[in-house]
Wavefront OBJ file of the C-alpha trace (Angstrom):
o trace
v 8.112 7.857 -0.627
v 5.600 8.688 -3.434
v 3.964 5.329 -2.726
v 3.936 5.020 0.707
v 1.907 8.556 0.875
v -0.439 6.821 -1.662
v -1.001 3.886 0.618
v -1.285 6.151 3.507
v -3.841 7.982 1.918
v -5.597 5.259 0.655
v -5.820 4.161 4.070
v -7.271 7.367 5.677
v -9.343 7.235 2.413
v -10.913 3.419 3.216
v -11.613 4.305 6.668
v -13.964 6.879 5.724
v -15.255 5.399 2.587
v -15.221 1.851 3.165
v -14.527 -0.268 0.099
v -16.770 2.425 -2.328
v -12.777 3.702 -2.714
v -11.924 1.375 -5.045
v -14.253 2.893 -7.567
v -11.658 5.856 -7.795
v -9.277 3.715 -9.728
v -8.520 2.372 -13.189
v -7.624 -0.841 -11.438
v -9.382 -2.545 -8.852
v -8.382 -3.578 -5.659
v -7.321 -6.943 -6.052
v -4.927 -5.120 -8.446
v -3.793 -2.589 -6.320
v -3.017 -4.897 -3.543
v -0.839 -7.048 -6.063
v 0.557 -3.671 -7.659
v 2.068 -2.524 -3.648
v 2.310 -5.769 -2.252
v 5.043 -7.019 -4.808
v 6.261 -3.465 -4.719
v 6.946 -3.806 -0.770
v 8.335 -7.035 -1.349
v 10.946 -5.508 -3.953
v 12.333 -3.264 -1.118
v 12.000 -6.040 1.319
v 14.636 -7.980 -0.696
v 16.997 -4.975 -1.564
v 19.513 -4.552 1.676
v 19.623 -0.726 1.086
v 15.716 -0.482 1.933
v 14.550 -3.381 3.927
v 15.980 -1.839 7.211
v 14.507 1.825 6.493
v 11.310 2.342 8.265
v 9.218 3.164 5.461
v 9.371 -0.445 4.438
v 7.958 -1.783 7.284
v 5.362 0.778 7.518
v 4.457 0.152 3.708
v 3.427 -3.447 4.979
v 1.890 -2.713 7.619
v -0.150 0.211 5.453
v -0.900 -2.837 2.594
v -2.423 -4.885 5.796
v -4.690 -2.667 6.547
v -5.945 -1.076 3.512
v -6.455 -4.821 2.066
v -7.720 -6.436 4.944
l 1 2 3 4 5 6 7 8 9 10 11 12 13 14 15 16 17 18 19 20 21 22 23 24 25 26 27 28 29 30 31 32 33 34 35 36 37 38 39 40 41 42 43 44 45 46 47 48 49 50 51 52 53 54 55 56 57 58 59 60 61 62 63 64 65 66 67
């Protein structure tokens, strides 16, 4: 849950400040999308998460934010 709220936020965050939000971070945005994209595609694979609807809207979140 702690993720997803950090991707939501991120994504509230872009949309206002454009790609100048990547200068918040340690680590850049190529390695933030790696960082949540193999994250989403850890609860993908495990059957306890990949039907909850967090997990799809993590994906959809990683989309957008890292368009």
């Amino acid at each position: 849950a702690d993720k997803y709220h950090n991707l939501h936020s991120m994504r509230i965050d872009h949309d206002r400040m454009g790609d100048r939000l990547w200068s918040r971070f340690n680590a850049g945005k190529e390695d933030q999308r790696w960082f949540y994209a193999t994250l989403c595609g850890l609860f993908e694979g495990e059957p306890a998460l990949s039907g909850l609807g967090f997990v799809a809207g993590m994906r959809q979140l990683i989309d957008l934010v890292f368009a």
